[in-house]
ChimeraX commands (.cxc) that place a marker at each C-alpha (Angstrom):
marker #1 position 22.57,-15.87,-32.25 radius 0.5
marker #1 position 19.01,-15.84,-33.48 radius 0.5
marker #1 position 17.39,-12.60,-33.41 radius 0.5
marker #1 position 14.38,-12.02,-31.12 radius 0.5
marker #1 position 11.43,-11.36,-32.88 radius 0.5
marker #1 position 8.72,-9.12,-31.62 radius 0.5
marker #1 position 6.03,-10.91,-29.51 radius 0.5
marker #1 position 3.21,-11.41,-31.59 radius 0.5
marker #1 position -0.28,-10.91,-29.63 radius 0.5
marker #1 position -2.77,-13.70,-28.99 radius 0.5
marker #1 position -4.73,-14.36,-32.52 radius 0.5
marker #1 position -7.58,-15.52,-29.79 radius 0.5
marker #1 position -7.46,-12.28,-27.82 radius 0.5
marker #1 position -7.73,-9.92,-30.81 radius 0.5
marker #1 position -10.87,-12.38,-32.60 radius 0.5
marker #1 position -13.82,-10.43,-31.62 radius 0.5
marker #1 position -16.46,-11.56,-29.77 radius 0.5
marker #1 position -20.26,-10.32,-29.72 radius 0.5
marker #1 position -21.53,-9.42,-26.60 radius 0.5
marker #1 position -24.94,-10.35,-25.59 radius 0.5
marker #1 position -27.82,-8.51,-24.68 radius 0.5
marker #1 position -26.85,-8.51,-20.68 radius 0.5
marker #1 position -23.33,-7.91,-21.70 radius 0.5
marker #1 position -23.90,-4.98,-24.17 radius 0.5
marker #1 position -26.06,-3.26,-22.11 radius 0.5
marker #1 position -23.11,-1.95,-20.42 radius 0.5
marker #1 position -20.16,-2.00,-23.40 radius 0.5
marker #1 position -22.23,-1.94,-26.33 radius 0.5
marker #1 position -23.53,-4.77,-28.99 radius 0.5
marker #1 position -20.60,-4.29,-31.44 radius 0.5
marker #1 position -18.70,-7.09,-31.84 radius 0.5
marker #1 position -15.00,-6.17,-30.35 radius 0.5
marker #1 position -11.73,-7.83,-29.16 radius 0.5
marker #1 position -11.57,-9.08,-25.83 radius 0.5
marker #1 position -8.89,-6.67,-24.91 radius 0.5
marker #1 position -11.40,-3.75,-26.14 radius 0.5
marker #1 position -14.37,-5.50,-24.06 radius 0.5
marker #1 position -12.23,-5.19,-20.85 radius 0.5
marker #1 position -11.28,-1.63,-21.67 radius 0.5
marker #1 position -14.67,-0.71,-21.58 radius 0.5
marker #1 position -16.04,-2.82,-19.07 radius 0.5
marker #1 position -13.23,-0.87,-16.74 radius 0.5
marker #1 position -13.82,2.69,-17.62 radius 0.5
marker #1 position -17.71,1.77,-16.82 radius 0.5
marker #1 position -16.89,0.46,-13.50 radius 0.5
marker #1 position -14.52,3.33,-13.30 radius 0.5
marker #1 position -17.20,6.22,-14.45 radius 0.5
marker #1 position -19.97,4.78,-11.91 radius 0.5
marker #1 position -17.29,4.56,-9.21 radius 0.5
marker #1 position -17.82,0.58,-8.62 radius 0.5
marker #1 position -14.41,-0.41,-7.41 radius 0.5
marker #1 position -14.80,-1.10,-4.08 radius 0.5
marker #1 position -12.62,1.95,-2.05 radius 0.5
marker #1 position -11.14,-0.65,0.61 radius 0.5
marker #1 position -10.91,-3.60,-0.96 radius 0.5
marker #1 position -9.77,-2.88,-4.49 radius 0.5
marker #1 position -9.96,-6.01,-6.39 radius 0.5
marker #1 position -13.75,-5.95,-5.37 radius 0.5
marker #1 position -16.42,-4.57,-8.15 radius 0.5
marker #1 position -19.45,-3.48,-6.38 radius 0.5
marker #1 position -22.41,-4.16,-9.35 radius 0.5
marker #1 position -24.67,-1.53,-10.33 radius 0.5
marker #1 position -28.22,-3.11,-11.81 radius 0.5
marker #1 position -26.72,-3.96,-15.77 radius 0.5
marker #1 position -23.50,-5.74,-14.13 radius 0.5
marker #1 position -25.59,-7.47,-11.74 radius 0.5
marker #1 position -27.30,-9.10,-14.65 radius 0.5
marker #1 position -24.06,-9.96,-15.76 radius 0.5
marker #1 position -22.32,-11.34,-12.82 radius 0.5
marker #1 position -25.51,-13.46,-12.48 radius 0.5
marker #1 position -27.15,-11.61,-9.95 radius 0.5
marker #1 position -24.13,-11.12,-7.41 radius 0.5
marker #1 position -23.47,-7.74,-5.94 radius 0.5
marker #1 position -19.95,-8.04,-5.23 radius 0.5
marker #1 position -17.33,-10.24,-7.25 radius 0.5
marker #1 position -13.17,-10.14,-7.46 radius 0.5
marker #1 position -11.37,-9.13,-10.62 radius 0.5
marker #1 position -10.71,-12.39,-11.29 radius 0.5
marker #1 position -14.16,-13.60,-10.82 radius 0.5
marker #1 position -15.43,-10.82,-13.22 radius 0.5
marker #1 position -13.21,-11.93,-16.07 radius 0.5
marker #1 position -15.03,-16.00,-15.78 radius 0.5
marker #1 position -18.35,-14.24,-15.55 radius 0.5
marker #1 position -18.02,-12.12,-18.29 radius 0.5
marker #1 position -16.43,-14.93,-20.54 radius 0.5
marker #1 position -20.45,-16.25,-20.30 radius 0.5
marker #1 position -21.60,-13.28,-21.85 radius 0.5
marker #1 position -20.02,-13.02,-25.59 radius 0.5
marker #1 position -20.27,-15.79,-28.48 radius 0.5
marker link #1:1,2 radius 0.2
marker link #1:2,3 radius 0.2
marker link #1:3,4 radius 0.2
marker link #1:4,5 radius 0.2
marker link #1:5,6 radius 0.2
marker link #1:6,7 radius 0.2
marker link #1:7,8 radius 0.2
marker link #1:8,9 radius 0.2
marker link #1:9,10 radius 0.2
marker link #1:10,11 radius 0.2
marker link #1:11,12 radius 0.2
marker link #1:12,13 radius 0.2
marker link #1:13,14 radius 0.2
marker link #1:14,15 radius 0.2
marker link #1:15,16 radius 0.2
marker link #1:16,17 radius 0.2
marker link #1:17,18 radius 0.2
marker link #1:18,19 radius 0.2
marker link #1:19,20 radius 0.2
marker link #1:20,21 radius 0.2
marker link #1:21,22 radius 0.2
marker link #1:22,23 radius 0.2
marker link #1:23,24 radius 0.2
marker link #1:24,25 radius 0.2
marker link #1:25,26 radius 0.2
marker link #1:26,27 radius 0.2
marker link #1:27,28 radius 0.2
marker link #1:28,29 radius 0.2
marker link #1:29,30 radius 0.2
marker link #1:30,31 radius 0.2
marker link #1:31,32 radius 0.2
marker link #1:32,33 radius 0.2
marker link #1:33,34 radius 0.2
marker link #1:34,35 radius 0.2
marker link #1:35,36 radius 0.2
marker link #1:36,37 radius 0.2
marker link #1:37,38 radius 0.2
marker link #1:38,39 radius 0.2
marker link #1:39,40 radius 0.2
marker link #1:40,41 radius 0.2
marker link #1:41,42 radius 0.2
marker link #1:42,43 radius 0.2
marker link #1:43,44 radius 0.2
marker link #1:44,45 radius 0.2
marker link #1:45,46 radius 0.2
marker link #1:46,47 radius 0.2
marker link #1:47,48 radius 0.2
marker link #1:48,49 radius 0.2
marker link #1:49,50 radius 0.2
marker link #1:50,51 radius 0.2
marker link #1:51,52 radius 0.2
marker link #1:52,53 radius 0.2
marker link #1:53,54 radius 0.2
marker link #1:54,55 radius 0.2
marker link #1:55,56 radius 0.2
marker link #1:56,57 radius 0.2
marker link #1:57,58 radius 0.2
marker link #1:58,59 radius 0.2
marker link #1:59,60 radius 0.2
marker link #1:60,61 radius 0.2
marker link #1:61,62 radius 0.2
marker link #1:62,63 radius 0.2
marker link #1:63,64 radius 0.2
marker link #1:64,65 radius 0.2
marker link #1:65,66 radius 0.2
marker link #1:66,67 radius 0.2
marker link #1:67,68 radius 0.2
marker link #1:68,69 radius 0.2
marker link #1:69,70 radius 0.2
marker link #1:70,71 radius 0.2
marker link #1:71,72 radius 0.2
marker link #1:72,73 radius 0.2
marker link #1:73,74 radius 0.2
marker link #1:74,75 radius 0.2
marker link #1:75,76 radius 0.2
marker link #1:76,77 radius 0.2
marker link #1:77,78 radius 0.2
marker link #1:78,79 radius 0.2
marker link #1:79,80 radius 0.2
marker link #1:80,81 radius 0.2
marker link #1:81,82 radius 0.2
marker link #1:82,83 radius 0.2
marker link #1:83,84 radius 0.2
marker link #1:84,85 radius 0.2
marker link #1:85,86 radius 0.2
marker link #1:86,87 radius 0.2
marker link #1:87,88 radius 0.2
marker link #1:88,89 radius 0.2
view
């Protein structure tokens, strides 16, 4: 029986990608992984309180994320993830 080897993470998730200037107004212009860009996109919607109390897949957009959701005030998780995709090279 073969031995199951440990799941080795996505080579394209861990690349890092550069924000740009919309995008690292609110995480930063460092270039990071996309894993790392969604941790801190999350504890800045977190720290402003943008998740939507009732509906909690819903990000309410402060003025930088507005810039970033192209000009939107309200988008789902999902959507967020598409939108910010636009936003790093």
């Amino acid at each position: 029986m073969a031995k199951k080897s440990a799941r080795k993470p996505n080579a394209a998730f861990m690349k890092p990608v550069t924000p740009d200037a919309k995008l690292a107004a609110v995480v930063g212009s460092t270039p990071l992984p996309r894993t790392e860009l969604t941790k801190k996109l999350w504890a800045y919607i977190k720290k402003n309180g943008l998740q939507d109390k009732k509906v909690r897949t819903q990000i309410n957009a402060d003025d930088a994320l507005k810039a970033v959701f192209g000009g939107k005030s309200k988008v789902s998780m999902f959507e967020m993830t598409k939108l910010v995709s636009g936003h790093v090279s």
